[in-house]
N, C-alpha and C positions, 0 to 999 in steps of 0.2 A: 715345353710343359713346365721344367724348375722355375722358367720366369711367369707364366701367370701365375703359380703358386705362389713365388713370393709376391707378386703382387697384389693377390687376394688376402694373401696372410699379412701385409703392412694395412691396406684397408679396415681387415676386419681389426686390428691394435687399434685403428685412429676411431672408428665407430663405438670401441667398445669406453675410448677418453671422452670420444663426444659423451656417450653416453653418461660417464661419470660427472659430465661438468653439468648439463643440462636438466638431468633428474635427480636431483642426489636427494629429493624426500621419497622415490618412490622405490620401494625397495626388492620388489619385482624385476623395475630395468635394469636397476644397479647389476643385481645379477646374472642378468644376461648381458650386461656392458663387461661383467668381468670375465662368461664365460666366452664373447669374444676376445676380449685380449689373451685369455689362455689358449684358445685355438691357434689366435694367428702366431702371438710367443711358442707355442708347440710346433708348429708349421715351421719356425724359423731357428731350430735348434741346431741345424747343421750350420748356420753361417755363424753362431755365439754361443758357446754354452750357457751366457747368462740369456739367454730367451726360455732355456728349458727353465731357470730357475724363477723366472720373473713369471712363468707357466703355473707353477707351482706354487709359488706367493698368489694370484690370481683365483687359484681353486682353493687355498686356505682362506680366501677375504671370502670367497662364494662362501664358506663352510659358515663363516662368521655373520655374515648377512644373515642366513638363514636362520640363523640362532637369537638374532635378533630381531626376527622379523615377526608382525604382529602374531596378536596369538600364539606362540612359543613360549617365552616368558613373561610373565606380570609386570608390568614395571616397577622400578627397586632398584636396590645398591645395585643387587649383580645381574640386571639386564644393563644398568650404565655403565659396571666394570668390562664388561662385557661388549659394549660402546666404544668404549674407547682402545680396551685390547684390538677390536675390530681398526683402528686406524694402522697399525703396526704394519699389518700385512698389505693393507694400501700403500703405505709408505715404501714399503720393498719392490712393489709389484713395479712402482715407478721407478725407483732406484736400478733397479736391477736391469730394467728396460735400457735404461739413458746407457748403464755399463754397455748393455750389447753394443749401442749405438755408438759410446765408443770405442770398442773393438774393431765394428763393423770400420767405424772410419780411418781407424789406425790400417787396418789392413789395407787400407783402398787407397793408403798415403795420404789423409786429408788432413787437415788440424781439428780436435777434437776442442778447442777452446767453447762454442755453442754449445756441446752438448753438457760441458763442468759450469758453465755459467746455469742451464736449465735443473742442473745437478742441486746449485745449492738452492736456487728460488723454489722447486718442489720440497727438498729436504726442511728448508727454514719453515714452512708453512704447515708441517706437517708435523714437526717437532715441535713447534709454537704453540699446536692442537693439542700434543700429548703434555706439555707443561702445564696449559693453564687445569687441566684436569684433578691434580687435587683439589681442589678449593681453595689455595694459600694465597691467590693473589688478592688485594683490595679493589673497590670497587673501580677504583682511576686505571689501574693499571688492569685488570679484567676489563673493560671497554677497549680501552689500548691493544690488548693480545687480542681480541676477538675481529676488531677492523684490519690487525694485520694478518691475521689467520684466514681471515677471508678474502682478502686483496691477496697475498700471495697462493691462500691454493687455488685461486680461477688464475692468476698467473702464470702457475706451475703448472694446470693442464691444457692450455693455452700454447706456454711453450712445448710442453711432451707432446701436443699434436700435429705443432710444427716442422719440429724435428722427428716426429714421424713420420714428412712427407719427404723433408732434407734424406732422412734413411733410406730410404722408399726409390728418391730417385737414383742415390748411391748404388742402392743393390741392385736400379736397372741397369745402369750405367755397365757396373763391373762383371755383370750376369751374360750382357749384352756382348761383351769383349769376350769372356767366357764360355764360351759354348759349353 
């Protein structure tokens, strides 16, 4: 039964990435993309403690969505600060995921080097998002961060979904050995 559970619970993380990469103007799915990945992150708390935390990042980006989301606030300064505070907790949610994964793989003896490489292609894309954000940059270089911003975060969820089946198959694997 611990392995269809985790097998459900890596499924529902990768549905809830499709989700993120696929709808990201609709802000409905969004939030059921993230209350999947908090489920299956919750579900997978005993094999990493960062699953509970990447749980938690997940239901604070939900909290953010909603605060964002039409009809709540006017738009304005601070439904845009607000905008963009909202990426922080995406950023984590992913972060904190790729940690489980590699905990998950240190423990199962694997190299973890996939999962630090998908580490910083999410991270750079994400923190690229939260720079251009004041307004400081010039127009050349604002086109510049916005094609990278956008090339690396469908990158970044790209890889986090691939390496959530590399995880996926790890935890059958050692689950499998492990009665």
């Amino acid at each position: 039964m611990k392995l269809i559970r985790g097998y459900y619970a890596y499924l529902a993380i990768a549905g809830g990435l499709l989700l993120g990469l696929v709808v990201r103007d609709n802000w409905m799915l969004q939030i059921v993309g993230s209350a999947l990945i908090s489920a299956g992150a919750l579900s997978l708390q005993r094999v990493s403690r960062w699953f509970l935390r990447a749980s938690i990042a997940a239901d604070v980006s939900i909290g953010f969505t909603v605060l964002c989301g039409p009809g709540v606030l006017p738009p304005g300064l601070g439904r845009m600060a607000l905008e963009y505070a909202s990426l922080v907790p995406l950023l984590l949610t992913g972060c904190m995921l790729l940690l489980a994964y590699i905990d998950q793989m240190r423990a199962a003896g694997r190299g973890a080097l996939a999962e630090w490489a998908v580490f910083v292609v999410w991270s750079a894309g994400w923190i690229l998002a939260l720079l251009m954000a004041p307004g400081w940059l010039n127009d050349y270089a604002l086109a510049l961060t916005v094609t990278a911003v956008n090339t690396l975060t469908v990158l970044g969820y790209i890889a986090l979904l691939a390496d959530t089946f590399r995880a996926q198959k790890e935890y059958i694997r050692t689950e499998g050995e492990n009665p």
